[in-house]
Each structure stands twice: as structure tokens, then as C-alpha cells.
N, C-alpha and C positions, 0 to 999 in steps of 0.2 A: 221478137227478140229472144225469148225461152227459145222458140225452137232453133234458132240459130247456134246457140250454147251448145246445144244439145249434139246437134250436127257438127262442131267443132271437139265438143269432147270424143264423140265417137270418132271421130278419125283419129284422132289423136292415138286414141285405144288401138284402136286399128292398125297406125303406124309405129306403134310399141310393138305390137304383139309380131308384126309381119318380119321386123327390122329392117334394115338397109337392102339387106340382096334380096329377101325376098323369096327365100326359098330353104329357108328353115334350117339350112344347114350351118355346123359350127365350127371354127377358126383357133389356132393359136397363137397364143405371145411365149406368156411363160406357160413353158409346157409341163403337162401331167399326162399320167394316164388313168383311166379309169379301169373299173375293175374288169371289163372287157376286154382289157391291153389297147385300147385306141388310146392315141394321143391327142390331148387337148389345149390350145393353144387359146390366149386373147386377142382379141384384132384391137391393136392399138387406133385405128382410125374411132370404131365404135365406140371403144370403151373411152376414149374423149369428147365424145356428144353423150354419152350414158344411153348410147343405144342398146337396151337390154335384150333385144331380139337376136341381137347375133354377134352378142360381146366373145361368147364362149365358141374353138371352130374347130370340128376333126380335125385332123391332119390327114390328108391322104396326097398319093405323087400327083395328084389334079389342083392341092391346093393354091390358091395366088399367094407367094412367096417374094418378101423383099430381102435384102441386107444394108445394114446400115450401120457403120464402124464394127465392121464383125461378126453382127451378131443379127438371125435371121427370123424376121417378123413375119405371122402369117396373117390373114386376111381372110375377111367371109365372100369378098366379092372382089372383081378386077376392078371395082369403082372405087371401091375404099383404099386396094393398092396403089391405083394411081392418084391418088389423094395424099398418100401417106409419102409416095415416091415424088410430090412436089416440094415438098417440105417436113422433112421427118421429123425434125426436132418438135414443133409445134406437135405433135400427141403423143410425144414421149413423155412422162412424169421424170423427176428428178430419181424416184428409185427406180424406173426400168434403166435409166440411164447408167445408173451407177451399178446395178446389177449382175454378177459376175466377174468384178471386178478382183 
């Protein structure tokens, strides 16, 4: 029984640290940039499960990009775009929604 815990905590760990895509790379919503000048986006898919792994997503002309009333959400993975592209409103907050307004 411990060691089953144990085995479950670690993946757990595991599936935080790796995040959704899987490949370590990072996404926008609302975008910044850092002091690099890269732009940095949230992926609204992520950042409504609290997937911490790949909330944050560069921006580059490779990144998976949606639109949705206007305004253009990027993604750390084409799984999470198509996630978001079935139902956008479900991991939008009430302040992305109103944002820019």
C-alpha cells in the first residue's frame, strides 16, 4: 500500500514537471515579453487544469494559435488547441473574457 502511494505521488511529480505537451516549451495568452524581447503568452487550456508545466508559451510563427471573438489565444500543444477550439468559453475566466474591452 506505501509503495503504491509512493508510485502515484511520483507520477504525479512527473506529470507536473513534464506538463501537457511534453516538451518543455512555452505558450501565450496574455502576452509579455521578457527581457530577451520573446513574447510570452498563457495557454488558456493549461492554465484551467493548473497545469504548471506549460501554462507559460513562447510565441514563435510555429506556435498553435486560436481566435476566439477577436482576440488570439496561443497554446503549448495542438492538443490543447483542439481542446480549447471545442469549447472555448469553458477555460476562459471571466477576466480574460472581459479583457481588452
Amino acid at each position: 500500500m506505501k509503495i503504491n502511494f509512493i508510485i502515484l505521488f511520483l507520477l504525479l511529480l512527473l506529470f507536473s514537471i513534464i506538463g501537457c505537451a511534453g516538451t518543455g516549451s512555452q505558450t501565450l495568452t496574455h502576452k509579455t515579453q521578457t527581457q530577451s524581447g520573446q513574447q510570452i503568452a498563457e495557454d488558456p487550456v493549461c492554465a484551467y487544469f493548473a497545469d504548471i508545466g506549460c501554462i507559460d508559451v513562447t510565441v514563435t510563427e510555429n506556435t498553435p494559435q486560436s481566435t476566439y471573438e477577436g482576440k488570439t489565444y496561443f497554446f503549448c500543444s495542438q492538443r490543447c488547441k483542439t481542446d480549447f477550439d471545442k469549447k472555448p468559453s469553458k477555460y476562459l475566466t471571466k477576466r480574460q473574457l472581459t479583457e481588452g474591452e
